[in-house]
C-alpha positions as CSV (number, residue, x, y, z in Angstrom):
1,X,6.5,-71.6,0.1
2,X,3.7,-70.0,-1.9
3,X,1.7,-69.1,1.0
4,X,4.9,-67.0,2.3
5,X,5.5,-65.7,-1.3
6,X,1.6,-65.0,-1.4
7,X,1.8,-62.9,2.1
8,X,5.4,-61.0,0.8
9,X,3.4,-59.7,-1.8
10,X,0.4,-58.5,0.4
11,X,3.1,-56.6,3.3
12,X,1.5,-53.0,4.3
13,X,2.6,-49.8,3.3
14,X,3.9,-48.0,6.0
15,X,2.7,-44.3,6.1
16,X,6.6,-42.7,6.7
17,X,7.0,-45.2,2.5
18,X,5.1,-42.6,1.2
19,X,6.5,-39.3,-0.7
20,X,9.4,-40.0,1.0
21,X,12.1,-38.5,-1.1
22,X,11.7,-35.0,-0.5
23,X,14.3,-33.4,-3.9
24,X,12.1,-35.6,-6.1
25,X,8.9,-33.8,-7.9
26,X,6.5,-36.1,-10.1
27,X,5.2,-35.1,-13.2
28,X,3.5,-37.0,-16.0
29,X,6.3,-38.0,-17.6
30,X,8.4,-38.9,-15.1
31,X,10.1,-38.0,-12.0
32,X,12.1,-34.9,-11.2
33,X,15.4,-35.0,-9.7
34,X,15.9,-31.6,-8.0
35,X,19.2,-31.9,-7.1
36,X,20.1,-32.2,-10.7
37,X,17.2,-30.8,-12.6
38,X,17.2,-34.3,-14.6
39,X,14.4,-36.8,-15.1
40,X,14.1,-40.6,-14.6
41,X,10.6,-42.6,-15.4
42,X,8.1,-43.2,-13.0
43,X,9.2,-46.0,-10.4
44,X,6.2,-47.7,-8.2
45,X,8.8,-48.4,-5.2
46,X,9.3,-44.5,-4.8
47,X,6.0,-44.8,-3.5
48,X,4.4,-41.3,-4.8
49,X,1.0,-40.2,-4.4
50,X,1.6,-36.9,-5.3
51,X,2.2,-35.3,-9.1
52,X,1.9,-32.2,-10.9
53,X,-0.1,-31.7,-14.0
54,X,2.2,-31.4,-16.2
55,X,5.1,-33.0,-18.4
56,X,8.8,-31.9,-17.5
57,X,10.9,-30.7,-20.5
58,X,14.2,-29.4,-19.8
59,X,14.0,-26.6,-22.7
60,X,10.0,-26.1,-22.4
61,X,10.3,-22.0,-22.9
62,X,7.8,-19.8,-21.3
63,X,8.1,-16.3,-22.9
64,X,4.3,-15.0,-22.2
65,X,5.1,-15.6,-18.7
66,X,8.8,-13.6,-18.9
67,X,7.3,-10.6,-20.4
68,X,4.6,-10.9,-17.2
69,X,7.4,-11.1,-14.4
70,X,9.4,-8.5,-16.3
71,X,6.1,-6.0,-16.0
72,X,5.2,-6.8,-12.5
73,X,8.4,-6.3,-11.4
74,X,9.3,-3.5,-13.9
75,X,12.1,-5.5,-15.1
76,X,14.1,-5.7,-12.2
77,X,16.3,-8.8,-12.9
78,X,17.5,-8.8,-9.5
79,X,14.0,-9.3,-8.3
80,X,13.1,-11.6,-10.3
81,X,15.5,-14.0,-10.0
82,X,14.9,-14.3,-6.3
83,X,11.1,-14.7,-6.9
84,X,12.4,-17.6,-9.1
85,X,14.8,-19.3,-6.4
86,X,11.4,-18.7,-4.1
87,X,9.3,-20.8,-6.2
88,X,12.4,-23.2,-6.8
89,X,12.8,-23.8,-3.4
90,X,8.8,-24.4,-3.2
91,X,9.0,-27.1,-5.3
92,X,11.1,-29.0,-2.6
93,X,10.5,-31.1,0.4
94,X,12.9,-28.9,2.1
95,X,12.3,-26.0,5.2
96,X,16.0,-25.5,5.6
97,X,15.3,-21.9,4.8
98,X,12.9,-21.1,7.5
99,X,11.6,-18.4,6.0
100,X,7.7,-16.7,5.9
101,X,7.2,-15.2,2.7
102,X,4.5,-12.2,2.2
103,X,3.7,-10.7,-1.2
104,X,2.6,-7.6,-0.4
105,X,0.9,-4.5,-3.1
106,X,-2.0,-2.7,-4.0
107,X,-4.5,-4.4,-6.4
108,X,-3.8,-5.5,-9.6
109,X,-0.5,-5.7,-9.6
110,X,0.3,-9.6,-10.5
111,X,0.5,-11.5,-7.2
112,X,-2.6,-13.4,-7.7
113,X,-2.0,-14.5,-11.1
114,X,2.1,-15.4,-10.0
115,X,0.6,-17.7,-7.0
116,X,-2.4,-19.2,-8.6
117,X,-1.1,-20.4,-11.4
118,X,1.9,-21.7,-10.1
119,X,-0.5,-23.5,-8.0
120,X,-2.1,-25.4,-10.4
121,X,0.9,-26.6,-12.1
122,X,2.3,-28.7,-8.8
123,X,-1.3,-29.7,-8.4
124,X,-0.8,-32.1,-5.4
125,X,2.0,-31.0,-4.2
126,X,0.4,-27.7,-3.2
127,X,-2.5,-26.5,-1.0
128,X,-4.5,-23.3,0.0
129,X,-5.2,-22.8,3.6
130,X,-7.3,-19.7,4.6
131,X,-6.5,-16.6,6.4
132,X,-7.1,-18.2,10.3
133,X,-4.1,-20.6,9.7
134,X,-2.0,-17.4,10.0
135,X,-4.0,-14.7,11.5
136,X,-4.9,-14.7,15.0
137,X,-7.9,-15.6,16.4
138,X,-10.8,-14.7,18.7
139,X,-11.5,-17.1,21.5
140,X,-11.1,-21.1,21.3
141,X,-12.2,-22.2,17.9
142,X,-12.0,-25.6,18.3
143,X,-10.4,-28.4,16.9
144,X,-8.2,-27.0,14.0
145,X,-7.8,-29.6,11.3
146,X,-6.3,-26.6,8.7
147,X,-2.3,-28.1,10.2
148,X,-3.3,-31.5,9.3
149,X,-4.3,-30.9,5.8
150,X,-1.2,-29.4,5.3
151,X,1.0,-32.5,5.9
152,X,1.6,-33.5,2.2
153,X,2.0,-30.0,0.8
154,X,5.4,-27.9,-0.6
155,X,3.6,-24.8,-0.9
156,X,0.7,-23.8,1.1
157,X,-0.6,-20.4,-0.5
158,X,-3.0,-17.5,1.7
159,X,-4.8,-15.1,0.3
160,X,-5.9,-11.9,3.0
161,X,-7.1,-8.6,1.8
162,X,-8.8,-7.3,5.5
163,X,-6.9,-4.8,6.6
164,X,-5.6,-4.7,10.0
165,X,-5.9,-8.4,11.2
166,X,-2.5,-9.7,13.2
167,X,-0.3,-12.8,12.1
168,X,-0.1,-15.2,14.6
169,X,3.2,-15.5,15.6
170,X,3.6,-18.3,17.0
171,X,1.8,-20.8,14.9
172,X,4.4,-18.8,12.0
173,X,7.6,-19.5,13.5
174,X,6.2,-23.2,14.5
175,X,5.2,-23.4,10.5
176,X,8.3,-21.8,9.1
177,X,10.6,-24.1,11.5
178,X,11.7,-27.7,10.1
179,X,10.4,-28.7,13.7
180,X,8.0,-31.7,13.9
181,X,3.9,-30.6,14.4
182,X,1.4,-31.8,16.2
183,X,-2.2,-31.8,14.8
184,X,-5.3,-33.9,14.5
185,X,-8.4,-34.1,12.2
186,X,-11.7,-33.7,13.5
187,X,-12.9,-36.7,15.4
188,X,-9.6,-38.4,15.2
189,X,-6.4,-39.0,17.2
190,X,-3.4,-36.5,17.4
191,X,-0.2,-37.3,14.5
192,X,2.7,-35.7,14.1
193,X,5.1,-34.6,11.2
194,X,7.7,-33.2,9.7
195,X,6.9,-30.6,7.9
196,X,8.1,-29.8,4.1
197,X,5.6,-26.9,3.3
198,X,6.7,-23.5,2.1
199,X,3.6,-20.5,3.1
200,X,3.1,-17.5,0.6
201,X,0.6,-15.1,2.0
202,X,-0.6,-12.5,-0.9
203,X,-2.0,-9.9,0.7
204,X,-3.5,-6.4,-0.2
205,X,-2.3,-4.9,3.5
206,X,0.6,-5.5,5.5
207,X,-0.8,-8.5,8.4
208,X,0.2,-6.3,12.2
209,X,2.8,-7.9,13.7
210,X,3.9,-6.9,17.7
211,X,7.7,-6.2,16.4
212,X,8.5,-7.3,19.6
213,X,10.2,-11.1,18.2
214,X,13.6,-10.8,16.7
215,X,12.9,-14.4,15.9
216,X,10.2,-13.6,14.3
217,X,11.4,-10.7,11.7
218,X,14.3,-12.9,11.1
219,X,12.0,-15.3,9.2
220,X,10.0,-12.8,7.6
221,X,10.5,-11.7,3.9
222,X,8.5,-9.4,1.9
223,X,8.6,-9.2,-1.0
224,X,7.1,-6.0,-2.9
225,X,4.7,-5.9,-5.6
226,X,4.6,-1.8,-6.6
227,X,3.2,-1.8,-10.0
228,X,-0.3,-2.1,-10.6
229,X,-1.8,-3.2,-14.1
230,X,-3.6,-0.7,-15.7
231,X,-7.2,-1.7,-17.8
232,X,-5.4,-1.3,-20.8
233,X,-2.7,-4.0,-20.1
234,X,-5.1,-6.5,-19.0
235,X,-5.9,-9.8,-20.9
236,X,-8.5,-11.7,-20.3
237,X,-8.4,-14.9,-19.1
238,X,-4.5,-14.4,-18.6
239,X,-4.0,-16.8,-16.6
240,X,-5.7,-19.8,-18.3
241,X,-3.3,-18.9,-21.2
242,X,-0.3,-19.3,-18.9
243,X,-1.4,-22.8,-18.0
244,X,-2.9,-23.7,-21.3
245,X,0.2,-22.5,-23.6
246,X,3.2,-22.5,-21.3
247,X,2.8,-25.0,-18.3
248,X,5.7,-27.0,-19.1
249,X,8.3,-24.0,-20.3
250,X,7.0,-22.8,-16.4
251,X,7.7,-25.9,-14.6
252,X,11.2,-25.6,-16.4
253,X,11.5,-22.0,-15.2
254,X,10.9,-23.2,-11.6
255,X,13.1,-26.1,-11.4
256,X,15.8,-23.9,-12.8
257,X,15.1,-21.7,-9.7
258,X,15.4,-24.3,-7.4
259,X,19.0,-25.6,-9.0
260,X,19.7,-21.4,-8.6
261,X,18.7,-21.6,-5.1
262,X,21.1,-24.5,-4.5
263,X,24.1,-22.6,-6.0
264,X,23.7,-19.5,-5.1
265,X,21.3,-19.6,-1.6
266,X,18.5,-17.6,-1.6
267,X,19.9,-13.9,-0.5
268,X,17.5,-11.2,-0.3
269,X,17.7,-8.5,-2.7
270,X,18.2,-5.1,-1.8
271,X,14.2,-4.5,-2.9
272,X,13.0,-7.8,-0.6
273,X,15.4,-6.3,2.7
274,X,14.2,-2.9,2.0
275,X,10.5,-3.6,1.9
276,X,10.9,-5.9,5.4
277,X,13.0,-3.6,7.2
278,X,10.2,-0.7,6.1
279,X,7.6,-3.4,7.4
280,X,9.5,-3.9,10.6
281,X,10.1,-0.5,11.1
282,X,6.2,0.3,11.0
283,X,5.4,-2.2,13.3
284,X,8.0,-1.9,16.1
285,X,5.8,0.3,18.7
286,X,9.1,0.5,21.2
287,X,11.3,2.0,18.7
288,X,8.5,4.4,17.9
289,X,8.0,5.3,21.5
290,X,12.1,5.7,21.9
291,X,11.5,8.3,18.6
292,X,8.7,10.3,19.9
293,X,8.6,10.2,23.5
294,X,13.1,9.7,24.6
295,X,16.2,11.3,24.5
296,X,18.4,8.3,23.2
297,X,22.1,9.2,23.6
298,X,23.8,5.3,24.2
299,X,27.0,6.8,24.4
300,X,26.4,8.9,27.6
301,X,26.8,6.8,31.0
302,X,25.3,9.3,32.4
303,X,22.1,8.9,31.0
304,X,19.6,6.3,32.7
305,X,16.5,5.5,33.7
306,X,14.4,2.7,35.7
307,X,13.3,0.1,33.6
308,X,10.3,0.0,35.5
309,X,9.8,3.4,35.0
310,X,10.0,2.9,31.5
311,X,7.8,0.3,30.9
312,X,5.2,2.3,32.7
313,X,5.2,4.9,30.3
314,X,5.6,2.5,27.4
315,X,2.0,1.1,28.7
316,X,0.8,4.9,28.5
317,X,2.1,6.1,25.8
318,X,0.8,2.5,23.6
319,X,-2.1,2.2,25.5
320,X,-1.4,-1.3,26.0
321,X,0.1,-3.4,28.6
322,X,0.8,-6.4,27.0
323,X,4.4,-6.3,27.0
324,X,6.3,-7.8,29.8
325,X,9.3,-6.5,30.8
326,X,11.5,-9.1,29.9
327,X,11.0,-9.0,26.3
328,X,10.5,-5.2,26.7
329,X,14.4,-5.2,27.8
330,X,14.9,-7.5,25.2
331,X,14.1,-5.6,22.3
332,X,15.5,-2.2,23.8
333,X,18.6,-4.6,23.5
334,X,18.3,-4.6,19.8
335,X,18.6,-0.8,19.9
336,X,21.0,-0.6,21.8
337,X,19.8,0.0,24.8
338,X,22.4,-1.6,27.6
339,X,20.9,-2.4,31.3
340,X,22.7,-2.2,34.3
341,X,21.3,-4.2,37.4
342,X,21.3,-2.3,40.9
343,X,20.3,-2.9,44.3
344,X,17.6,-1.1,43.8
345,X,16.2,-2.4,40.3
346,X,17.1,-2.5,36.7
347,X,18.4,0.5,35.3
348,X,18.7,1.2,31.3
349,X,21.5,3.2,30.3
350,X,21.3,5.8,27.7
351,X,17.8,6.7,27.5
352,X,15.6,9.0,29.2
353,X,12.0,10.6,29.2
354,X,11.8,13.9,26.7
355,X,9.0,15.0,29.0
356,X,6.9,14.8,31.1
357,X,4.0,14.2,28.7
358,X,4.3,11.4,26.4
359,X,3.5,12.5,22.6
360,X,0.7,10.1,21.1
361,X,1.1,6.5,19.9
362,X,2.6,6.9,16.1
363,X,4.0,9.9,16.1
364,X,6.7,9.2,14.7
365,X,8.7,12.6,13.4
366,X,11.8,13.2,14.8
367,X,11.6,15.0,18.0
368,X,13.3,18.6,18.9
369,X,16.9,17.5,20.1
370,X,17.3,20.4,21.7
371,X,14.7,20.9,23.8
372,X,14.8,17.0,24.6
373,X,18.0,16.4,25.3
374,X,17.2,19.3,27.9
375,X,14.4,17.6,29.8
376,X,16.4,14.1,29.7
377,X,19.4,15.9,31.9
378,X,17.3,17.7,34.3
379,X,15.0,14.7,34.6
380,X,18.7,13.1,35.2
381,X,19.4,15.6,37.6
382,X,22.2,17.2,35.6
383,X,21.2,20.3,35.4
């Protein structure tokens, strides 16, 4: 009997023990209930190896850190709020949001000092992963262990100021999905797992983006960061004040965000839809070409052209030929572009050529819709 009493006590661990609870955040004092916003004392049978730095106090107040969100974001409550609900939800286990998050603004205008120290209060609970975990890369570089690290993380934070690199899209929806991954460390056999991180890439300059993925764009939030801290506002060692003087009363801001985000869902302000939509806009090289280089009238049967056709001078005008002409059609679909299948090909109804001569890649003014509505009926053969 005490040999079987003696082995009880000696059973493994079994990885999926670990961390499994994920609405429970440990802190020093205690654990977290995020559900509730209450805490209980630390338990060894909940089986956490993660903790923040900090003690959890309900009514810790934090108002060096209010006055800083009401600068950055010129004390727009709205805004705020929902950068509150963001790092709420961050605090979580939970991807039910499946949502990419990009802060986006000039240079000294907050961001840094919002992520970083927000970092160092969850401690383990979050991790930094550089820019080729989300940007595209050149050529085959290996065996990426940067997914694997990432396995125990909430919030995984990226920091990218080269302008003009491209997000991978793919490995973002993959990330931003509540999908299992697949990933390996170096020297070591393929795992999988679920993942419960939340990515915030603070950037200087908008990542490119093919604005060919509805999917894509319906993940994506930016939020904006416009003002930009002038010499004179700047204090010194700011953010080691934050963490030195109002760690806890910040922790309690957070995990009042997160109960927020559970009551009210985290809707996008008109500022956060604004700023994507611009984003999206910029990036979406077919609805640029339908600007400079059609005659879009969706209304008039009459009006069509071969998709084939199309494409072709799409590849001109770009000068790229990347895009196949399914998801060509497919995003012509989200102007409102309707096909019609013939005997002869696909036809797109609605659109046709201004000219002959398609105007240059970005040129983005509106076009004379006279003159082009003229060249789209004759090259119609309506007049």
């Amino acid at each position: 009997v005490n040999m079987i009493e003696c082995a009880k006590s000696q059973l493994p661990i079994l990885p999926e023990m670990l961390d499994r609870d994920r609405w429970k955040l440990n802190c020093l004092n205690g654990i977290v209930d995020l559900k509730t916003g209450l805490m209980s004392p630390s338990c060894q049978t909940e089986y956490m190896t993660r903790a923040t730095t900090v003690n959890y106090r309900l009514d810790a107040k934090c108002p060096r850190w209010d006055a800083f969100l009401s600068k950055i974001f010129q004390g727009n409550a709205g805004l705020i709020e929902y950068v509150q609900k963001v790092i709420g939800y961050c605090l979580t286990g939970s991807v039910a949001e499946r949502c990419f998050f990009i802060l986006h603004g000039k240079g000294q205008n907050g961001k840094t000092t919002l992520v970083e120290t927000i970092k160092h209060i969850l401690s383990d609970y979050a991790k930094t992963a550089g820019p080729e975990t989300v940007m595209k890369k050149q050529g085959d570089e290996g065996i990426r262990n940067d997914i694997a690290r990432l396995q125990s993380a909430r919030l995984v934070s990226v920091s990218e100021t080269q302008k003009g690199r491209a997000l991978d899209e793919n490995s973002i929806k993959l990330m931003s999905g509540n999908d299992r991954l697949t990933a390996r460390f170096l020297h070591a056999e393929f795992f999988e797992f679920d993942p419960q991180f939340k990515i915030l890439l603070y950037t200087n300059h908008k990542p490119r983006v093919s604005g060919d993925d509805p999917a894509l764009w319906k993940r994506m939030r930016l939020i904006p960061f416009d003002y930009q801290i002038t010499d004179a506002e700047k204090i010194d060692g700011f953010q080691d004040i934050l963490i030195s003087e109002e760690a806890e009363g910040i922790l309690a801001w957070a995990v009042e965000g997160c109960l927020k985000w559970q009551r009210d869902g985290l809707l996008n302000p008109d500022e956060v839809t604004r700023a994507t939509e611009e984003y999206k806009g910029g990036e979406d090289t077919v609805g640029q070409f339908l600007k400079a280089a059609c005659y879009v009238d969706i209304k008039n049967r009459n009006l069509s052209i071969k998709g084939s056709e199309l494409l072709d001078r799409f590849h001109t005008w770009s000068g790229s030929n990347k895009l196949y002409s399914r998801a060509f059609y497919e995003i012509l679909a989200t102007h409102n572009i309707a096909r019609d299948d013939r005997r002869d090909g696909i036809y797109l109804i609605g659109v046709a050529l201004a000219s002959d001569e398609p105007a240059p890649l970005l040129k983005v003014d509106e076009p004379d819709t006279k003159s082009k509505e003229e060249a789209a009926m004759r090259q119609a053969g309506l007049i």
